[in-house]
N, C-alpha and C positions, 0 to 999 in steps of 0.2 A: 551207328548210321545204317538206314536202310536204304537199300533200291531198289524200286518197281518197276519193272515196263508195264505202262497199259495200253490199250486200242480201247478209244472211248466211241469208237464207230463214226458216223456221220455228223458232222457240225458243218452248215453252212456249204454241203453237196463235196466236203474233204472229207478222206480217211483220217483222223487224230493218233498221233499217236505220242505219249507223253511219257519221257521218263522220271519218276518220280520218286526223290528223294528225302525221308524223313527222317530230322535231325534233330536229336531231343535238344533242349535247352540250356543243360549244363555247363559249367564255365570249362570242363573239359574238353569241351565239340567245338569249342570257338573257332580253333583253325580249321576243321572242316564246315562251317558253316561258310566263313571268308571264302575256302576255296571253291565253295560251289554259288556263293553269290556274283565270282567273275563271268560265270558265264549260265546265268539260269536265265532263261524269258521269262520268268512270272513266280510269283510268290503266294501260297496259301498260307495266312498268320491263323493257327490253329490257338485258342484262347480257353484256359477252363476257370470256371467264376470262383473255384477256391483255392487260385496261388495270384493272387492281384501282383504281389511284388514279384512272381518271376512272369507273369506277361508285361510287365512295365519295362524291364531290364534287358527282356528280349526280342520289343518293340525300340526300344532305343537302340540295342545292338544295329539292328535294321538300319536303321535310319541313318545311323552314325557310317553305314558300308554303302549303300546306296540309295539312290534317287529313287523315290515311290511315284509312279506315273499318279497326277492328281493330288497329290502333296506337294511335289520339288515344284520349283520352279521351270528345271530342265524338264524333256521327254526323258521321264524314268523309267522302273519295269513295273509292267503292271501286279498288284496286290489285292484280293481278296481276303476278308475276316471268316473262321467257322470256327463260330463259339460252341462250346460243349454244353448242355440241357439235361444235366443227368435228371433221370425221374422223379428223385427224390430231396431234389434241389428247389429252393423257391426262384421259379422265374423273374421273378423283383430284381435278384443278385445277376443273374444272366442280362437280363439289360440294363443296368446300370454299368458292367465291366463292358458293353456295347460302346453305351454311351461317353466313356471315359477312353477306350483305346480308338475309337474309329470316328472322331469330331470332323473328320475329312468327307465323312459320307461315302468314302469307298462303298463297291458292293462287300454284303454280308450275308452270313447263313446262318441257322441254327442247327444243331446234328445232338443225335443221341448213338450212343456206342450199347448201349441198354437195346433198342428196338431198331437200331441200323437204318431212322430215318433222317436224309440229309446228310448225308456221307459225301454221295458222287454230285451231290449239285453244283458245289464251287468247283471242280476239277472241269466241269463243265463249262462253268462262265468261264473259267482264268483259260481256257483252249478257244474258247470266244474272242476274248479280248488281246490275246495272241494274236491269233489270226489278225486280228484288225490292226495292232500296231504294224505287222509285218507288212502289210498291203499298203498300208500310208510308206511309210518308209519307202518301199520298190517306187513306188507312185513319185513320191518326192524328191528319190534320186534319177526319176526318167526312164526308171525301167518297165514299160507299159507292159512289155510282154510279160515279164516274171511279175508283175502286179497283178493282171488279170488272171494267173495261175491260179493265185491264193485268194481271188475275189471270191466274196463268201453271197451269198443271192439270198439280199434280205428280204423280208416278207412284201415290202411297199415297192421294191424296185420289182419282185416279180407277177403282184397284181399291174402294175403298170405294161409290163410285157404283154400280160395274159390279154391285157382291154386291147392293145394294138394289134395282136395275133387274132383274138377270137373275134373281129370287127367282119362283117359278111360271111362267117363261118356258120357251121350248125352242127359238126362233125366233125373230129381229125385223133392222130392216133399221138402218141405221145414224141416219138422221134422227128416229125415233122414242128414239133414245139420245141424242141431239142437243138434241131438247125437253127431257130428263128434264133435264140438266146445265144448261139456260137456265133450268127452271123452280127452279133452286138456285140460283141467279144468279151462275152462272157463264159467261163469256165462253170460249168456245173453239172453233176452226176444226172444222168435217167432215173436214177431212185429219188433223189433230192428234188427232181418235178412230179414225180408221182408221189410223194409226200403233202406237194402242196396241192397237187389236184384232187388227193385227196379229202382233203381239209374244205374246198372247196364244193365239193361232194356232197360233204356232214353239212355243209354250211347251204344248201339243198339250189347251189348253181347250176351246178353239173350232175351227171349222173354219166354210169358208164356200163359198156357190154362187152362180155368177150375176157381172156385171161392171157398175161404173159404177152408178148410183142403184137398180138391180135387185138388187144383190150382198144376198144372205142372211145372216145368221151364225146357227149352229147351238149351240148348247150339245153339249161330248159328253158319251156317255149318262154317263162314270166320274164327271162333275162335279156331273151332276142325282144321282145316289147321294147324294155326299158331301152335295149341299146336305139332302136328304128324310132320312140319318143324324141333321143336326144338327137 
């Protein structure tokens, strides 16, 4: 068995940080597997298309120990598939063993250990989807404050921010959008806004001047029209 700490950086305007644990499949690691499914948030089912009978065996293990959120009936722990794509494999056999261990429609990845593409993608969603059961959970036992902690500022709740902030604006600096979003009680990084006003940027709404706490953002003029049409 292995252990890894990582810092997967920013997801959702949070630091992540994931301990991670890899436990081969053999009928020796049973009881370390048991003892780390009592307390893991989230599971990556690692799959490779030329041992069918030991991803069968070690997909049931699973299942037989606990609740897969989107399979159980209960809220279980959230699960991702990353199947392995060696190069020199026909991809036919790679989605067929898709096809046969994940009928659930779970998310899935593909990854190559060959060119190291698709390695950190699931570690990424399954820190996703963490975060999200953690937040319902605070949420559903009443705890607003330690909810909003963990609220992650998805893309359509912060276009909707953005329409109500930049409404008679032409100009403002980033920490002045920063308050608006606190004063909703919502938790989220100054990098984590300047990510999406970026993207905003590229997507040629905005435009900005100036570096570092100085930096401006501009409304452009084609977006102050459409807002003064509506």
């Amino acid at each position: 068995m292995e252990h890894l700490p990582l810092t997967l950086g920013e997801v959702g305007g949070l630091e992540v940080k994931i301990n991670l644990y890899a436990v081969p499949g053999k009928p020796e690691f049973i009881l370390a597997r048991k003892n780390l499914f009592e307390g893991c948030d989230g599971i990556i089912f690692v799959a490779h298309p030329t041992d069918k009978e030991g991803n069968l065996l070690s997909l049931k293990e699973i299942m037989e120990n606990v609740s897969i959120q989107g399979i159980s009936a209960a809220q279980g722990i959230p699960m991702v598939f990353q199947y392995h794509q060696p190069l020199d494999e026909d991809p036919e056999k790679t989605l067929e063993m898709a096809r046969e261990l994940n009928p659930y429609g779970l998310p899935h990845y593909f990854f190559s250990l060959e060119s190291g593409n698709g390695v950190l993608a699931p570690l990424k969603r399954i820190a996703s989807i963490i975060l999200d059961s953690f937040y319902e959970k605070e949420k559903a036992q009443g705890d607003e404050k330690k909810a909003r902690q963990i609220h992650r500022l998805r893309r359509e709740d912060f276009l909707e921010l953005f329409s109500k902030f930049a409404q008679n604006m032409h100009a403002f600096k980033i920490s002045d959008f920063h308050e608006k979003i606190q004063a909703q009680g919502l938790e989220v990084s100054p990098r984590a806004l300047r990510r999406q006003l970026n993207q905003l940027i590229e997507e040629g709404k905005l435009r900005k001047e100036g570096y570092g706490k100085g930096t401006v953002y501009f409304l452009e003029e084609k977006e102050e029209k459409e807002e003064k049409e509506e």
